[in-house]
C-alpha atoms as one frame of an Amber mdcrd trajectory, in Angstrom:
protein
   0.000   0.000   0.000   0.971   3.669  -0.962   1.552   6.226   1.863  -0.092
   9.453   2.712   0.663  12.610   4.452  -1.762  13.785   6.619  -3.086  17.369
   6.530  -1.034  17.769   9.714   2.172  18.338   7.666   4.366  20.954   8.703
   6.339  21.170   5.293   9.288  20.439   7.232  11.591  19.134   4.002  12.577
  16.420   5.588  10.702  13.240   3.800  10.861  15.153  -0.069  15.622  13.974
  -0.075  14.587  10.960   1.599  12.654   9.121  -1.283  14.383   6.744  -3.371
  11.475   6.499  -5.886  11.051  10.683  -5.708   7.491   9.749  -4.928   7.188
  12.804  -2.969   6.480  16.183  -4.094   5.153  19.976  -2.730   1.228  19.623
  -3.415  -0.925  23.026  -3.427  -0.748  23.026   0.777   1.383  20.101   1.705
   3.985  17.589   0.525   2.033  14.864  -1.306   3.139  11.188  -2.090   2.003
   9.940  -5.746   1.069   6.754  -4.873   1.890   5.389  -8.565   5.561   5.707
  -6.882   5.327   5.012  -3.509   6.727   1.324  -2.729   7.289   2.351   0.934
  10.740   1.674   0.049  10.588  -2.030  -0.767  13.646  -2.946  -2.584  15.658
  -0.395  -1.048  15.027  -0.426   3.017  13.435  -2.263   5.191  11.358   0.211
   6.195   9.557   3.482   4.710  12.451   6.262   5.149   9.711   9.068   5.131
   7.792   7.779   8.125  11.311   7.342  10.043  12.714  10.731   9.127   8.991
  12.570   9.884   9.593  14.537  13.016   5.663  14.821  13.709   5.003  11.257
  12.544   2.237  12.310   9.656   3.114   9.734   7.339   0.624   6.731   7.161
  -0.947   4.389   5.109  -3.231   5.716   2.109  -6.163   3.848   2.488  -7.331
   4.847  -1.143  -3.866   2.809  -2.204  -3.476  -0.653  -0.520  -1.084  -2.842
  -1.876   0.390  -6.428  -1.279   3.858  -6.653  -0.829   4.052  -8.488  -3.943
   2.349  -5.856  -5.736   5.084  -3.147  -4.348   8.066  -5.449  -5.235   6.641
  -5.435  -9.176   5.671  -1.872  -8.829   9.620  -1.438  -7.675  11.227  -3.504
 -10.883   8.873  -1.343 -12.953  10.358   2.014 -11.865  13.945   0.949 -11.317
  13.669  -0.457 -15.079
């Protein structure tokens, strides 16, 4: 499943140099994670870097975008192509 950043954001920077797939970007209000990009890091950490870098923890699952891990290891090959 894709993340999300919750309205909560504080534009802190700190997730956007994190991203190994650049999924995430400056939206209209917030920084916004394009969940076509978003593996939550599979196939390069073991863990989502945004979420541990996020100093107000608002970085969470996008209900909208669940995905298997199977379906974020493809989605991984497909942009590291």
């Amino acid at each position: 499943m894709a993340l999300k950043i919750k309205e909560t954001c504080i534009n802190c920077d700190m997730c956007m140099p994190e991203c190994p797939n650049q999924a995430i970007t400056m939206g209209a209000e917030i920084f916004e994670i394009d969940p076509a990009k978003c593996t939550e890091c599979i196939g390069h950490y073991d863990a989502p870097t945004c979420v541990s870098v996020c100093p107000i923890r608002c970085i969470g699952v996008d209900p909208d975008n669940q995905e298997t891990l199977d379906e974020l290891a493809i989605k991984y090959v497909a942009l590291t192509a």
